[in-house]
C-alpha distance (Angstrom), angle and dihedral (degrees) to the residues before:
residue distance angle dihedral
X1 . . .
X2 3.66 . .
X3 3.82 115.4 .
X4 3.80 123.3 -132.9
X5 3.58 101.9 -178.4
X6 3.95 116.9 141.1
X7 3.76 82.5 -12.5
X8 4.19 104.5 150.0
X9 3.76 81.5 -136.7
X10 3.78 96.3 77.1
X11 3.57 94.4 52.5
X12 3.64 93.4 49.1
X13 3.67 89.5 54.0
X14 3.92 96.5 38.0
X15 4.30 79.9 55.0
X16 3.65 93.7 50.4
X17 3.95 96.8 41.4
X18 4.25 83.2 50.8
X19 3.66 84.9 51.2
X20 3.68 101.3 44.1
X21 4.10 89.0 50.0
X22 4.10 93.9 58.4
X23 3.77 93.7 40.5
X24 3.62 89.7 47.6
X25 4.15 87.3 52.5
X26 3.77 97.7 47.9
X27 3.88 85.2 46.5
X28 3.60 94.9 54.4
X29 3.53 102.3 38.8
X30 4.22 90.9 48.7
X31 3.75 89.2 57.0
X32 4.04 90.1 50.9
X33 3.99 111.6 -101.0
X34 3.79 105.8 146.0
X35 4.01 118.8 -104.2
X36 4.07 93.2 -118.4
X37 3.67 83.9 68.5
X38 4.00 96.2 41.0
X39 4.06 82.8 45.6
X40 3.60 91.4 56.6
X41 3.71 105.6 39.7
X42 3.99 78.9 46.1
X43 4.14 92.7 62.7
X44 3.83 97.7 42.0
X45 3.88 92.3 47.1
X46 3.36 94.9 41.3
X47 3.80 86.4 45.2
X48 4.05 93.1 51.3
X49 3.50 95.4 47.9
X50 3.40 99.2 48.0
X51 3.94 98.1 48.0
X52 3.80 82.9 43.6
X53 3.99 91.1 65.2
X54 3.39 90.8 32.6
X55 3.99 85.1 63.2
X56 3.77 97.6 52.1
X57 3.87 89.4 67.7
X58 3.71 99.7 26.7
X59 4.46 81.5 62.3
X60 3.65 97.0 12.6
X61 3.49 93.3 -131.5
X62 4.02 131.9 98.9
X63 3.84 87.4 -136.5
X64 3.51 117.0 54.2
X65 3.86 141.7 103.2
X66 3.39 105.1 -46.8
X67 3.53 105.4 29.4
X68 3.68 90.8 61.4
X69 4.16 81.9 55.2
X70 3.73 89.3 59.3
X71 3.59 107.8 77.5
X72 3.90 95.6 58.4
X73 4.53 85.3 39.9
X74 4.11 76.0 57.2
X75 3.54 99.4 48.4
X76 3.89 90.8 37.7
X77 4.39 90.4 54.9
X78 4.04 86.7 50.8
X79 3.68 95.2 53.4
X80 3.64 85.0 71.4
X81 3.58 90.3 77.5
X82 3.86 118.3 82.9
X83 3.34 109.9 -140.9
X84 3.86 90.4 131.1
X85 4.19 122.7 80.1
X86 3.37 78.1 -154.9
X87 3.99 100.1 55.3
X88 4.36 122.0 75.2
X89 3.30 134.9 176.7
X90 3.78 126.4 -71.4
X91 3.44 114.6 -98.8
X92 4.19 113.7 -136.4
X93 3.97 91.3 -96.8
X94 3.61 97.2 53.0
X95 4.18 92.0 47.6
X96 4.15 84.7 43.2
X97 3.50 83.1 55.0
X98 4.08 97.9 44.9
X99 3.17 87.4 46.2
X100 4.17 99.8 53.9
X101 3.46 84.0 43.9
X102 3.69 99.9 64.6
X103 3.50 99.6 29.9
X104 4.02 89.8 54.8
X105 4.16 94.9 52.9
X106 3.73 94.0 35.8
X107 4.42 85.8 52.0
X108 4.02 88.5 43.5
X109 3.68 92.7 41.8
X110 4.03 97.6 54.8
X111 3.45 93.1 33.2
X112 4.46 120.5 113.3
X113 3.87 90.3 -132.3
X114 3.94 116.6 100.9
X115 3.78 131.4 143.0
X116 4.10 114.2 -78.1
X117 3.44 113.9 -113.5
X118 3.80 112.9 -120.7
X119 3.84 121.2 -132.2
X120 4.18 84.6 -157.6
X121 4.27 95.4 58.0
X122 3.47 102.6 144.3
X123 4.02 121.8 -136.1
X124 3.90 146.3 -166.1
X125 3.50 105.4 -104.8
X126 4.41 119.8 -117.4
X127 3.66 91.3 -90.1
X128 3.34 97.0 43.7
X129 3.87 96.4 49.7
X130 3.89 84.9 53.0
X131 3.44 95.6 59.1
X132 3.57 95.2 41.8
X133 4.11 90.1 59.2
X134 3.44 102.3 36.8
X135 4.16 83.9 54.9
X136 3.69 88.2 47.8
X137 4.06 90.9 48.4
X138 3.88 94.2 44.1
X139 3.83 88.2 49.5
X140 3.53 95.7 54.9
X141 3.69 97.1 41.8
X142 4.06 85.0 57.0
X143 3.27 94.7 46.9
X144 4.16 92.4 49.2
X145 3.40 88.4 54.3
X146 3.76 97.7 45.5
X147 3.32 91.3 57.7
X148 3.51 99.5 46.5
X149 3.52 80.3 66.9
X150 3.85 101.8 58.1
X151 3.95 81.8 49.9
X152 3.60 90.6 54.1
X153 3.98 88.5 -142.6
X154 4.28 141.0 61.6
X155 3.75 91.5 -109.7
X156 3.94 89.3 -146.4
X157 3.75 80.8 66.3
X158 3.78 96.3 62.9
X159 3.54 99.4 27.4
X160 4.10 98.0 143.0
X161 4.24 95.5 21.2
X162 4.02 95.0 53.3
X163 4.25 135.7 54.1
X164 3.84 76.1 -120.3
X165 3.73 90.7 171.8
X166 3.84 93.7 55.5
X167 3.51 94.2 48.7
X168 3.22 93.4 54.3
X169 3.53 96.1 51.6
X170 3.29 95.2 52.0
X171 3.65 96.1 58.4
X172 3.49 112.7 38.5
X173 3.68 112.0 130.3
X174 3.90 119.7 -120.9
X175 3.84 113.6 -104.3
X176 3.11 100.7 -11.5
X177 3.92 93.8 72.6
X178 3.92 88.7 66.0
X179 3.99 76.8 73.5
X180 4.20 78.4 67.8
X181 3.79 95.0 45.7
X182 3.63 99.0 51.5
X183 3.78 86.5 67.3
X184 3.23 91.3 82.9
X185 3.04 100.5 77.7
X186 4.15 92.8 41.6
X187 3.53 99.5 100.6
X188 4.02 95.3 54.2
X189 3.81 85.8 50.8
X190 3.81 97.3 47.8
X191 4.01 89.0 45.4
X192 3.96 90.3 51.0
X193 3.82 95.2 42.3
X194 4.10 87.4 49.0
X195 3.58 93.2 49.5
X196 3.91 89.5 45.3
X197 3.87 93.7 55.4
X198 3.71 88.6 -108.0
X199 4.32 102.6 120.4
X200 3.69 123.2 -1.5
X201 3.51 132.8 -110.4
X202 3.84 93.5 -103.7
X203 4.13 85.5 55.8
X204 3.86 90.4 42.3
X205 4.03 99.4 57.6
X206 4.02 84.1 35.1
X207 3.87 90.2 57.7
X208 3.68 96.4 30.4
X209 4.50 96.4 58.9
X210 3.95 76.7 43.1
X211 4.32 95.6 55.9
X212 4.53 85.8 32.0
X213 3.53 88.3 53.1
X214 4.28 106.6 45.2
X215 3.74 86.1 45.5
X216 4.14 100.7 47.0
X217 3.81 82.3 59.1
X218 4.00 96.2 74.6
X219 3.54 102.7 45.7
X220 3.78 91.9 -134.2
X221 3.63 115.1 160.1
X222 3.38 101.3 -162.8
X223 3.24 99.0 49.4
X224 3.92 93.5 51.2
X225 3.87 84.5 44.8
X226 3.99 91.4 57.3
X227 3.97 86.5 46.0
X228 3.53 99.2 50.0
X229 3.77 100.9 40.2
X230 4.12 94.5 42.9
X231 4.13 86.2 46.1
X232 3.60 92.5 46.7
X233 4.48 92.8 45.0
X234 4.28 79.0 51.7
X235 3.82 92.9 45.9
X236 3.95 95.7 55.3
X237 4.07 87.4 32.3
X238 3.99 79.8 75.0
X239 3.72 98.1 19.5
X240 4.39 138.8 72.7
X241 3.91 87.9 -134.5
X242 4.34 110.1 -178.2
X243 3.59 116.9 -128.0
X244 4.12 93.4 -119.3
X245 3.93 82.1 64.0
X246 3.86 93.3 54.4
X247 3.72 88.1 46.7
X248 3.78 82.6 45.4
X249 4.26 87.6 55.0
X250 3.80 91.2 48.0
X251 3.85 91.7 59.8
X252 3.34 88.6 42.8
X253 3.40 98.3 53.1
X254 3.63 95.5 46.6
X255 3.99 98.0 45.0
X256 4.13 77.6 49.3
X257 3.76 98.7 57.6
X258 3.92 83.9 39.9
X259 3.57 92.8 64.3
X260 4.05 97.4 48.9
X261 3.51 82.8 54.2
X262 3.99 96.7 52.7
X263 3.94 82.8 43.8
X264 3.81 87.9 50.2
X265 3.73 93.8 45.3
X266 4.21 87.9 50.4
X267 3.45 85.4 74.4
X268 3.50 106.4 45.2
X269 3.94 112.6 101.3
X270 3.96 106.3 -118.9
X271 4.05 141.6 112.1
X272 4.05 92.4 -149.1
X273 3.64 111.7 103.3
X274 3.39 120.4 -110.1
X275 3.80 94.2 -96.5
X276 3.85 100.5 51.4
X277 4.17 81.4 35.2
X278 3.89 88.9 74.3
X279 4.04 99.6 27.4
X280 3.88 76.2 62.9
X281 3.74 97.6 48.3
X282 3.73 94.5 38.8
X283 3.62 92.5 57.4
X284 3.96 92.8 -114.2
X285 3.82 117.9 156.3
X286 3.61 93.8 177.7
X287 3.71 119.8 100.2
X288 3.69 97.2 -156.9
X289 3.45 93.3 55.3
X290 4.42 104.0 115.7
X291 3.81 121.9 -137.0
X292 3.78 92.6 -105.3
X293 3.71 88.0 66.3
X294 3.36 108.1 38.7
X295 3.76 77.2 52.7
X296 3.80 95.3 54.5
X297 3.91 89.7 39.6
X298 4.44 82.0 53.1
X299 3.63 103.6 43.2
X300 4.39 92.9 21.7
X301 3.55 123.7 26.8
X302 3.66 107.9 33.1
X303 3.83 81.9 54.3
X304 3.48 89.6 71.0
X305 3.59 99.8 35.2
X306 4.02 76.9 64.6
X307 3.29 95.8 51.5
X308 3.81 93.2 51.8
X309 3.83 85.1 52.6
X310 3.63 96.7 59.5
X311 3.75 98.6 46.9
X312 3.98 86.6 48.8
X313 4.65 85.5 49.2
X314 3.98 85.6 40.8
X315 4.17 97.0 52.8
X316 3.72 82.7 37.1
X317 3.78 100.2 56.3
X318 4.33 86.0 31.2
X319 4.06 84.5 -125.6
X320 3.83 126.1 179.4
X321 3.66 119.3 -171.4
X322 3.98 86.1 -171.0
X323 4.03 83.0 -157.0
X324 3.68 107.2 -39.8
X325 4.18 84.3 122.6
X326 3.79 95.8 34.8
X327 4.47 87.5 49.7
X328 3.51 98.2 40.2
X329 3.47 104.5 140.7
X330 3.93 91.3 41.7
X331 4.08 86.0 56.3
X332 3.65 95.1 47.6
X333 3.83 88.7 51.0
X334 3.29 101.0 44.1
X335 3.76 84.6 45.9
X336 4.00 95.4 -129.4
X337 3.72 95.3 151.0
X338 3.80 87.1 56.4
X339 3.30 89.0 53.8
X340 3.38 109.7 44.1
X341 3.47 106.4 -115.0
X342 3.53 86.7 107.8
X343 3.89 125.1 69.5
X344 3.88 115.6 -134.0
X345 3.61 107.9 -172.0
X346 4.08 107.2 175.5
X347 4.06 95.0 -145.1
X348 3.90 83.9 59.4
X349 4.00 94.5 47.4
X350 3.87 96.4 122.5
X351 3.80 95.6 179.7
X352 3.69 93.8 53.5
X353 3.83 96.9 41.9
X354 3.89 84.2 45.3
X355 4.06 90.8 -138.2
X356 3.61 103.2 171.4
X357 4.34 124.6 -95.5
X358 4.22 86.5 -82.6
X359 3.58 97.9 78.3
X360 4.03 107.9 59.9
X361 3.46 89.2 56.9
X362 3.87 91.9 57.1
X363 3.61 86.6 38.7
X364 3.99 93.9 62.1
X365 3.58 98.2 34.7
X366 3.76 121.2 2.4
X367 3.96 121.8 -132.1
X368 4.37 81.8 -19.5
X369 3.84 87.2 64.4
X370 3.75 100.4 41.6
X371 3.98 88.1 49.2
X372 3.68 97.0 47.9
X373 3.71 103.5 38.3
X374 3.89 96.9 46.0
X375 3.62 85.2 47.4
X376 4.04 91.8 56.0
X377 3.90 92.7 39.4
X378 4.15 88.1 56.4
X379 3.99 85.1 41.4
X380 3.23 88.1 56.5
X381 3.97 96.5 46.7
X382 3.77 93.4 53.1
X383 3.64 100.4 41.4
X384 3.94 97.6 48.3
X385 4.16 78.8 42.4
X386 3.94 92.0 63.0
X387 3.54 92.4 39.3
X388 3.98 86.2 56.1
X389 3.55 84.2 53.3
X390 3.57 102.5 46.7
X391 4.19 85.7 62.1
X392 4.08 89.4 -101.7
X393 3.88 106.7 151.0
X394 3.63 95.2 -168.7
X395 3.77 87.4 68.2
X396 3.80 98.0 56.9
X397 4.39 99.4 78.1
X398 4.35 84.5 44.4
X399 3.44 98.4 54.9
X400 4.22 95.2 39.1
X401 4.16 84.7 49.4
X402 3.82 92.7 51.4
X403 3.66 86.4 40.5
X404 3.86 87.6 51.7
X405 3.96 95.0 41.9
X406 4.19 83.5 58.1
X407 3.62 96.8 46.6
X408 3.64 89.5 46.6
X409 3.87 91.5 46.0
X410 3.61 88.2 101.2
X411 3.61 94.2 72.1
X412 4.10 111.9 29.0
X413 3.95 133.0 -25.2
X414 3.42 94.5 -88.4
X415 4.44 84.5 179.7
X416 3.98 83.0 84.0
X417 3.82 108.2 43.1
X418 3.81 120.5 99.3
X419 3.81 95.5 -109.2
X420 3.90 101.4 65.7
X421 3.79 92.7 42.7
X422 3.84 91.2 45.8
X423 3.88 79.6 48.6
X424 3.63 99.7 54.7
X425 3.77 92.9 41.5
X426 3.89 98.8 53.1
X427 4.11 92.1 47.9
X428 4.03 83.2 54.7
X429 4.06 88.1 58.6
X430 3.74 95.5 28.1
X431 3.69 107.2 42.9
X432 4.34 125.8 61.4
X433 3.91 116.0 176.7
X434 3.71 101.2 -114.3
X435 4.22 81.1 -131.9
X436 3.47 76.4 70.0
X437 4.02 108.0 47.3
């Protein structure tokens, strides 16, 4: 992990985060939002950004615990701000919940305690890894292809002429396109098996154009997101990597995801521009409002303004999901929705109202759940943080997926979908510390 300590960069961007925060306050308050709401976004950004420094010495890193908490802490302090017909206040539940939320990971993630690492861990042997990826890479070629098939079309091909993304939704095949998913985390595997002696580097940049090129095809963000971040963790893993190039990889990133939205946005059927395009999905009345934040408002705000709904419909209706949220992927396998035995109540569909990762744990549990399962997400932070530290490779893919389920909190709990627990599962059979070969 890269250190930041009494680096002149920090106070640069501590300055220009200070300076951002009171420009953003005159700004609002000129073009009329009320100063209750500039007050409060004021405390939680001020909050975020100051526990966010605080976290670069108390690890002396610029990537650790916390600081991969921050982003969604960010988002969370601007959804203060109205700018949205469709966004209202919180009501005292939903901020009781925020606020057990934070202060659970942020106590789990500074705490001493992590899990003891066992000198009798059991693992696959070489050739038994090997066989184990190259089914996993031969499945999800098949599968890519199969699909392509029910889309009638390479969607690479017809990037900018086709709704590639809604084809492709519509015809990905059940199970098998977990097959696709998994290569997200392809490229950290491939880096750690080349460093380990495993493949060569003519096999690695072979198999990694091969992974880059399947998953560019569906236009999924979060999937690119969870390959980019966990290749990037196993990059500087092996690597001295500056902090200008992190800051570097952050603008990347974003002017990335910006682009897949343009793309995305070429194929929607409209004469607004793109500006007034998303003031008018966003809800946003105001004509001064910029694209950047009718864009946070979209893909942000209103996420939490439907999280605070659902609390209010759950409290309302007294409902207890007693883990149906927390077990997803168990319940889906099992098939206990089919069934029955599970209660699916559309107002309390988090992953179609997109209402960030704080409400299934309410949902399940109440204040119990929030406690407990922020408290194991930030256990889990630190502890596959020390490991990192220790030199463990089979610690590097855990800590970038929990770092990706937090970053990602904004939209869905990404800690119960198929994907991360398929991901943390397959490093356990896939990856060995080399201290340990």
């Amino acid at each position: 992990m890269t250190k930041i300590t009494r680096n002149r960069f920090t106070y640069i961007a501590l300055f220009l985060s200070i300076v951002s925060w009171a420009f953003l306050c005159i700004r609002y308050y000129k073009i009329g939002i009320s100063i209750d709401e500039i007050l409060l976004f004021s405390i939680f950004f001020l909050f975020s950004i100051s526990i966010l420094f605080v976290s670069f010495k108390f690890y002396n890193s610029v990537i650790n615990p916390i600081s991969i908490y921050a982003p969604f802490l960010i988002l969370l302090s601007y959804s203060f701000i109205q700018l949205s017909n469709n966004q209202e206040g919180y009501t005292t539940n939903s901020l009781l919940v925020i606020l057990f939320s934070i202060f659970s990971y942020s106590f789990a993630a500074t705490t001493k305690l992590s899990f003891k690492k066992k000198d009798n861990r059991k693992f696959l042997t070489i050739r038994t890894r090997k066989l184990l990826f190259r089914f996993l890479f031969i499945g999800a070629i098949a599968t890519f292809f199969l699909e392509c098939l029910l889309i009638g079309y390479i969607p690479i091909l017809k990037m900018t002429t086709e709704n590639v993304y809604a084809d492709s939704n519509e015809n990905l095949i059940p199970i098998l396109h977990y097959f696709i998913t998994l290569l997200a985390f392809f490229p950290s595997w491939l880096y750690i098996y080349r460093k380990q002696g495993i493949i060569s580097n003519k096999k690695f940049k072979i198999l990694l154009i091969i992974t880059v090129f399947i998953l560019i095809n569906y236009l999924s963000r979060q999937v690119i997101l969870l390959l980019v971040l966990s290749f990037f963790g196993t990059y500087m893993f092996y690597n001295k990597i500056s902090n200008k190039l992190i800051f570097r990889f952050m603008v990347g990133l974003i002017s990335f995801f910006l682009l897949i939205t343009i793309i995305r946005f070429q194929t929607v059927t409209t004469t607004a521009p793109l500006t007034e395009y998303y003031r008018i999905v966003a809800g946003i009345d105001n004509q001064e409002v910029t694209f950047t934040e009718a864009f946070l408002v979209e893909y942000s705000s209103k996420r939490f303004a439907a999280f605070n709904k659902i609390i209010n419909y759950a409290d309302k209706i007294s409902f207890w999901g007693f883990g149906q949220y927390t077990f997803k992927p168990l319940t889906s396998l099992l098939f206990l929705d089919n069934l029955g035995i599970v209660s699916n109540i559309p107002e309390l569909d988090t992953e179609n109202a997109v209402s960030t990762y704080m409400a299934d744990p309410y949902l399940d549990f109440r204040y119990i759940g929030v406690i407990l399962l922020n408290f194991i997400y930030g256990f889990l932070s630190i502890t596959f943080y020390k490991r990192i530290k220790k030199g463990q490779e089979d610690a590097i893919v855990p800590f970038w997926i929990v770092s990706f389920c937090l970053i990602m909190g904004i939209f869905i709990n990404f800690f119960n979908t198929m994907m991360i627990w398929l991901g943390f599962l397959f490093n356990r059979l896939l990856i060995k510390p080399s201290i340990n070969e």
